[in-house]
C-alpha positions in Angstrom: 11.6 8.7 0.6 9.4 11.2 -1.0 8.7 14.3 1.0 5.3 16.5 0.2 4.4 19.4 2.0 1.9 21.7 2.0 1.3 25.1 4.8 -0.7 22.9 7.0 -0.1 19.3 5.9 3.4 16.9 5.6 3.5 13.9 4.1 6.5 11.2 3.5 5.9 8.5 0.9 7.7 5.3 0.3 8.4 4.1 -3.0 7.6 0.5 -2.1 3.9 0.2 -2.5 3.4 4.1 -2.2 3.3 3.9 1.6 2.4 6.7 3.7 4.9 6.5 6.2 4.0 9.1 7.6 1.7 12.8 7.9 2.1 15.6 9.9 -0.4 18.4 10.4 1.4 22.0 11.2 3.0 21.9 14.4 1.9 19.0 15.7 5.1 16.3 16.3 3.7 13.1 16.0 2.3 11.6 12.7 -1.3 11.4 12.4 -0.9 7.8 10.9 0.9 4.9 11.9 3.8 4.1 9.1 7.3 3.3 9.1 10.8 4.9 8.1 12.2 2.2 6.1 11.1 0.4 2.9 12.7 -3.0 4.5 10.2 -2.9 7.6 7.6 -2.0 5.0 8.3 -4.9 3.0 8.2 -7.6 6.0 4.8 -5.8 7.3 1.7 -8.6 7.0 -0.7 -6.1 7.6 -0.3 -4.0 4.5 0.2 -0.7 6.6 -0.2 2.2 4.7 0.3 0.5 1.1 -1.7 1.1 -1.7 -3.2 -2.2 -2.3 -5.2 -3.7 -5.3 -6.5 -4.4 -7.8 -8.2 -6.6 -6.0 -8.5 -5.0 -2.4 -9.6 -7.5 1.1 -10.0 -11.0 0.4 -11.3 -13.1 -1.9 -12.4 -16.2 -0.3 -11.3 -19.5 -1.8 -8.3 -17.3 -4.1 -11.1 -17.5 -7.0 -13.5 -15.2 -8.7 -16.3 -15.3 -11.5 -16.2 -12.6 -14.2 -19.2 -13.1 -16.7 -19.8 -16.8 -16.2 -16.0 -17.3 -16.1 -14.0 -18.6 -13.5 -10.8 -17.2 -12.6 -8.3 -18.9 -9.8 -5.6 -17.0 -8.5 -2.5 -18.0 -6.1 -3.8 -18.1 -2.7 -1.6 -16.0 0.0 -3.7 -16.3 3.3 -4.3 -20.2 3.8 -6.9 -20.5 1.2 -7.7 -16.7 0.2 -6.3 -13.9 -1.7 -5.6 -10.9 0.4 -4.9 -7.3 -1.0 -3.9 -9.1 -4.2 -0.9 -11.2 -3.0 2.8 -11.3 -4.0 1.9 -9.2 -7.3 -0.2 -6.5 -5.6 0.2 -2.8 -6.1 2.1 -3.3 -2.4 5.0 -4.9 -3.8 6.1 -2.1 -7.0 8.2 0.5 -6.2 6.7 3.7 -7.7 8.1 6.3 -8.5 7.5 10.0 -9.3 7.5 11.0 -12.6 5.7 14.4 -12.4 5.5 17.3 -9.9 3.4 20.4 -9.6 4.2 22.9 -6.9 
């Protein structure tokens, strides 16, 4: 879990995906976002709460695209569809930090 905080802002990251799990505004005590405490419910979540998700973000119907007259076909994840990129997504990396400023 990473922990940011600021004088009127707190945040707590995942690694998996970089998911906000949650944010805090000064003296408030619930989160101002919907998230959860543990990678493991992050990684069974369909819904992609709080991820970072791309490249290719929402759906791309029939799991294929066209880039300059090319066809591309990618491995469907939603019935027929790509959604958020599927199994290889920016959801499913762990991330990690490899700089701070304070």
């Amino acid at each position: 879990m990473i922990t940011l905080n600021s004088k009127t802002l707190n945040a707590r990251i995942l690694p998996r995906g970089a998911t906000l799990a949650g944010l805090w505004l000064a003296g408030r005590s619930r989160s101002l976002v919907l998230g959860y405490s543990d990678a493991r419910d992050c990684i069974a979540d369909p819904f992609y709460m709080g991820t970072i998700v791309g490249p290719i973000a929402n759906r791309l119907r029939g799991a294929s695209l066209s880039i300059d007259g090319q066809t591309w076909r990618l491995s469907p994840n939603e019935g027929h569809n790509l959604l958020h990129s599927g199994q290889y997504g920016l959801h499913a990396h762990d991330w990690r930090v490899t700089a701070r400023d304070t």
